[in-house]
C-alpha positions in Angstrom: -11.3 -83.1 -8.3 -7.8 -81.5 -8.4 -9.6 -79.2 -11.1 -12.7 -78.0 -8.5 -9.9 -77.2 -6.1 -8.4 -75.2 -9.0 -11.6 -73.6 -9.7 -12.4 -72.7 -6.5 -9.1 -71.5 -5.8 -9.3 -68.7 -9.0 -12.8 -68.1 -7.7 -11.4 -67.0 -4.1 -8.2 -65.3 -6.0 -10.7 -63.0 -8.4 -12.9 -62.2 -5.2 -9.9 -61.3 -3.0 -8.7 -59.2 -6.4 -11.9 -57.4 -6.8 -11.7 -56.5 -2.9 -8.1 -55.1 -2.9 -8.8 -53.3 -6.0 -12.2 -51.3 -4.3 -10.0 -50.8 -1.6 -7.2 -49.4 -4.0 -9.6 -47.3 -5.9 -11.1 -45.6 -2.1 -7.5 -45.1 -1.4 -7.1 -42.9 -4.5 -10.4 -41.2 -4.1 -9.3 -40.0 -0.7 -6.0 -39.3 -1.6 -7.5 -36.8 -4.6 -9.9 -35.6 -2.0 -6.7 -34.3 0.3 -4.6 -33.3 -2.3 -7.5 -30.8 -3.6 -8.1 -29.7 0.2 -3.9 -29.4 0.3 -4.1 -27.0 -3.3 -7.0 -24.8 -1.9 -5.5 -24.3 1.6 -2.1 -23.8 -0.4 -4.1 -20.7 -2.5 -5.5 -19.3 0.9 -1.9 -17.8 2.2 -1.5 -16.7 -1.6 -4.5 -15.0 -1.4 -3.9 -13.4 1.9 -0.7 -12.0 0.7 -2.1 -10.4 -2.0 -4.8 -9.3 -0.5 -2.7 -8.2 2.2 -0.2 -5.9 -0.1 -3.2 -4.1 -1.8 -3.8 -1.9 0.3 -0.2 -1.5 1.3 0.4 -0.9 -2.6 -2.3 1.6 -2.2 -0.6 3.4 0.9 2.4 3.9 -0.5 0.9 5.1 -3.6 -1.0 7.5 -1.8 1.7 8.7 0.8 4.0 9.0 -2.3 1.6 11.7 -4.0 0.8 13.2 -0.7 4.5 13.5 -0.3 5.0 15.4 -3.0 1.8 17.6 -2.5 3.4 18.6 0.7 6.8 19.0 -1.3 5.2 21.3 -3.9 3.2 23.2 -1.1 6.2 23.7 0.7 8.6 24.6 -2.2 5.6 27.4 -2.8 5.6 28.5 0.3 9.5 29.3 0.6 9.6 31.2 -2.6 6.8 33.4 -1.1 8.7 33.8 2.0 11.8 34.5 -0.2 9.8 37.5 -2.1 8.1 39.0 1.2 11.4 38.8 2.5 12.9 40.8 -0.3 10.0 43.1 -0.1 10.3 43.7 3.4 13.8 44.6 3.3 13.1 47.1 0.3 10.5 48.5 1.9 12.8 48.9 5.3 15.3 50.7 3.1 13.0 53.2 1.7 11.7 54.4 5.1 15.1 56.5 5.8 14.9 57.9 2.7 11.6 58.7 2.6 12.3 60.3 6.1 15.0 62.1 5.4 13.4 63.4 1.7 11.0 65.9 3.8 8.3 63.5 2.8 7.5 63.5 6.7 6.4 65.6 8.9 8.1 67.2 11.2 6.9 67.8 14.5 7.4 71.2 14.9 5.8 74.4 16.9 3.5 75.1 13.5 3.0 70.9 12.9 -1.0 69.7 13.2 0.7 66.8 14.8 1.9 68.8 18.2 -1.5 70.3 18.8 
């Protein structure tokens, strides 16, 4: 008699074991279930960020070349200036002396200029 109550008693202990031990075992599922939604959320602002700095990474890129096009065009540009400069002024100085070497005409009475 003692030993049915015994029985009966393990019987009730195993059955409340197997319950808590379901009820463990959907705990961890769950918990596995969240902590893979918490790793893919935590990938998305990863993700973001890179995709974010790609294009950024290939603005700068590109306004660093274009920068130096414009450098290169405009370093081009001032030595021309410098050489028409120095042109300009040589050919200034050669007017008066072309001028006053009789290599222009004179407006005179017998000049085809005057008539």
């Amino acid at each position: 008699m003692d030993l049915e109550r015994t029985m009966a008693h393990i019987v009730e202990q195993q059955a409340k074991f197997e319950t808590d031990i379901a009820a463990i075992n959907e705990t961890i599922r769950t918990t596995n279930e969240t902590i893979r939604g918490l790793v893919e959320t935590s990938r998305l602002p990863v993700e973001v960020s890179r995709m974010q700095s790609e294009p950024t990474d290939r603005l700068e890129h590109d306004l660093a070349k274009g920068f130096a096009t414009m450098v290169d065009a405009h370093n081009r540009l001032a030595r021309a200036q410098e050489e028409a400069d120095r042109r300009l002024t040589d050919f200034i100085a050669q007017v008066p002396r072309y001028l006053s070497s009789g290599n222009g005409h004179q407006r005179g009475s017998g000049s085809p200029e005057t008539k």
